[in-house]
C-alpha distance (Angstrom), angle and dihedral (degrees) to the residues before:
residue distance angle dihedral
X1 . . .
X2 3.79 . .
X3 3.60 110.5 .
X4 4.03 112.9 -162.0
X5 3.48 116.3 -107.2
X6 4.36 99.2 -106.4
X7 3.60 115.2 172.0
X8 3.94 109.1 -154.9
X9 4.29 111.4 -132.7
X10 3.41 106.4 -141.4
X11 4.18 83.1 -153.0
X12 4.21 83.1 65.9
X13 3.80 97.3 84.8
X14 3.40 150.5 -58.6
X15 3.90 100.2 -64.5
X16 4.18 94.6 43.2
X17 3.75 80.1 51.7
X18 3.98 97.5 58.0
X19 3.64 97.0 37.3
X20 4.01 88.3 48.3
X21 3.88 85.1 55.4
X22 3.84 86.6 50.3
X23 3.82 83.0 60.7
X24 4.21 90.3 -110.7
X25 3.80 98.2 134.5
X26 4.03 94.7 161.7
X27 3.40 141.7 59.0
X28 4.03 77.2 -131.5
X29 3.99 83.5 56.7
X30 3.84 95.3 47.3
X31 3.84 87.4 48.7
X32 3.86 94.4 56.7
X33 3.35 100.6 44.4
X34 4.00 95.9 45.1
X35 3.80 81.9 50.2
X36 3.38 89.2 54.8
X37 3.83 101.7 49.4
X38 3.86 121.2 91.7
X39 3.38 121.6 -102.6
X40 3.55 121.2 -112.7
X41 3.61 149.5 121.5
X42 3.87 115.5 -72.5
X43 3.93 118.4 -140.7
X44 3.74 93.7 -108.9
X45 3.74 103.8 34.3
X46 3.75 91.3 -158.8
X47 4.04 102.4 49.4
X48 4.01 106.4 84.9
X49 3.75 88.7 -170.3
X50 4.16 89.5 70.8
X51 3.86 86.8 76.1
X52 4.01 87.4 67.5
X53 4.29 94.0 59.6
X54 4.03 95.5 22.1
X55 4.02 95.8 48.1
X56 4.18 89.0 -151.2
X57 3.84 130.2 89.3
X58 3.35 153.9 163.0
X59 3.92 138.5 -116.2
X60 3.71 90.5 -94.1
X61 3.48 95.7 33.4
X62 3.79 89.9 55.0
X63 3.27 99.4 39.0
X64 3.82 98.5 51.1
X65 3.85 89.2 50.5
X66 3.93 87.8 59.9
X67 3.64 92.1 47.8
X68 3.45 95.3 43.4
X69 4.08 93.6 51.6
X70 3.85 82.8 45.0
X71 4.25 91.0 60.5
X72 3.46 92.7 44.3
X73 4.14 95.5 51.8
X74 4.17 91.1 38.7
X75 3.82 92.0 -116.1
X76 3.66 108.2 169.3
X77 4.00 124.3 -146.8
X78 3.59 92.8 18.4
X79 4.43 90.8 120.7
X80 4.12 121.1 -179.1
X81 4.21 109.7 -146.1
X82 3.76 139.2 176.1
X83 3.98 112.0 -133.5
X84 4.05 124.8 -177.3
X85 3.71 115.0 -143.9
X86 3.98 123.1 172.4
X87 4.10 103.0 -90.7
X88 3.94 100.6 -151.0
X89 4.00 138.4 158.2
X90 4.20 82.0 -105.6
X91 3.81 84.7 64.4
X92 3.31 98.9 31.2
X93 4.39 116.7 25.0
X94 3.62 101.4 -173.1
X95 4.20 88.0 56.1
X96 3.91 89.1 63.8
X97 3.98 91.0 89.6
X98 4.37 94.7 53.7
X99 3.75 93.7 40.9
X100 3.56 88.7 53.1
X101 3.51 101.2 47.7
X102 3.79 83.8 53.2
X103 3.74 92.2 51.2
X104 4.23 85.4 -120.1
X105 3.71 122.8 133.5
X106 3.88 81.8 -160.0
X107 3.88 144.6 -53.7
X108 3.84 139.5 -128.0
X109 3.44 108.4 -80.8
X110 3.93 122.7 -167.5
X111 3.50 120.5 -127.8
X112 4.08 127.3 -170.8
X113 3.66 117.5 -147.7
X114 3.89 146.8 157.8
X115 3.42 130.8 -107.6
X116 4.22 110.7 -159.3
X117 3.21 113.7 -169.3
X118 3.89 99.4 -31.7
X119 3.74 90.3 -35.4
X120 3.81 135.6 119.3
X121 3.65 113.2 -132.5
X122 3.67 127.5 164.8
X123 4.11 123.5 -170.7
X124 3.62 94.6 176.4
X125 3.82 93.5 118.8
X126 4.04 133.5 -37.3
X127 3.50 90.1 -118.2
X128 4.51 92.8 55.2
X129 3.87 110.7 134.9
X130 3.84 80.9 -159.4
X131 3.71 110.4 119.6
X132 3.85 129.5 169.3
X133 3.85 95.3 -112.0
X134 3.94 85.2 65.7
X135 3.66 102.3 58.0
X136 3.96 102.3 108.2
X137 4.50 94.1 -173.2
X138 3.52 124.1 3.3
X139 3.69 131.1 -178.9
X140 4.16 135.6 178.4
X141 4.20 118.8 -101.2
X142 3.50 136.4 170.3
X143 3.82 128.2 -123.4
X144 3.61 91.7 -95.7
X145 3.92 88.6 55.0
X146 3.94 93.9 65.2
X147 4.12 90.8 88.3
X148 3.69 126.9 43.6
X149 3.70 97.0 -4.8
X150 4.10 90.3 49.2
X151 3.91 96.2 46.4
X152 4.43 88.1 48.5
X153 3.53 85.8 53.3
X154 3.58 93.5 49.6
X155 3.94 93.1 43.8
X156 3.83 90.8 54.1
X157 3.74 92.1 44.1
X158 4.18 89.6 46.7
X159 4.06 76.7 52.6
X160 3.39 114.3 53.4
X161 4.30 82.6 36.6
X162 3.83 82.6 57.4
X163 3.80 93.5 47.5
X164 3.68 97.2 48.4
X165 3.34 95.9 47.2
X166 3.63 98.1 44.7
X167 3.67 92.2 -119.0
X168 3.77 103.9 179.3
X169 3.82 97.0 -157.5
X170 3.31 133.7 103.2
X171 3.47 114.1 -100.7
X172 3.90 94.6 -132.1
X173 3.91 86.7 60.1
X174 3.79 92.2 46.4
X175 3.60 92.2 55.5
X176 4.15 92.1 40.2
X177 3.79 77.3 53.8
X178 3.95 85.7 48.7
X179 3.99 95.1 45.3
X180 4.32 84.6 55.4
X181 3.34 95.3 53.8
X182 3.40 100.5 49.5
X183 3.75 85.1 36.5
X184 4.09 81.9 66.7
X185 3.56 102.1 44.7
X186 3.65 92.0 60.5
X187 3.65 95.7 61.1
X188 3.55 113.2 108.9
């Protein structure tokens, strides 16, 4: 994928200013070294920023960070959305054990990525089995969405799934079932 050439101004704010003193001058730059960061839960799930001092993030997380550095430098095209795919042990192997015990071939998951200029692109980790073709409903947030607003969505989405599928669980233990799994995939 061609990624356009943005330089980040260390004059735009507060965030372009740390990462320029990281020496990550480019939205290219940012990319990279996001990519290259492990994934994991940060301590607050909902403050971006955390990925700067705890050098680990999630796909929102991530994600958010790049849109966020994106607002501050006026950087047009360069989009933050939440997608649901089907999160299931053919996906993900080691999962096979939790969604079993839960009697759950898998679940909606949520999943934050970018869209650049018209393109999918996903920084979450260089090993994510997430591709574009698997998104099932997407929709455009802001940084600011990727807490209360993004887990609501998810819990109506988990619902309706549920309903449809004549699930007959309740949803608290289908997301408890949720918060294992992704418990698992951020060990190392």
């Amino acid at each position: 994928m061609n990624i356009p050439n943005l330089s980040i101004d260390p004059k735009a704010g507060q965030l372009s200013a740390i990462l320029y003193s990281k020496e990550i001058t480019s939205l290219q730059n940012l990319l990279d070294w996001l990519l290259g960061l492990p994934y994991g839960r940060n301590s607050d799930r909902t403050d971006y920023t955390l990925i700067l001092r705890e050098n680990k993030g999630t796909c929102s997380t991530k994600h958010a960070l790049v849109r966020a550095v994106a607002i501050e430098n006026n950087w047009p095209d360069v989009d933050l959305y939440i997608g649901f795919f089907f999160m299931d042990s053919n996906i993900y192997p080691r999962l096979k054990d939790i969604l079993e015990k839960a009697g759950l071939e898998g679940i909606p998951e949520a999943h934050t990525f970018l869209v650049i200029d018209g393109n999918y692109v996903d920084v979450t980790s260089k090993s994510s089995p997430i591709e574009e073709g698997m998104i099932i409903d997407e929709m455009d947030i802001e940084p600011e969405g990727i807490g209360d607003l993004k887990e609501s969505i998810h819990k109506g989405f988990i619902a309706d799934w549920a309903e449809e599928e004549k699930i007959n669980l309740p949803l608290d233990q289908i997301w408890t079932t949720r918060e294992a799994c992704i418990k698992e995939l951020s060990k190392a």
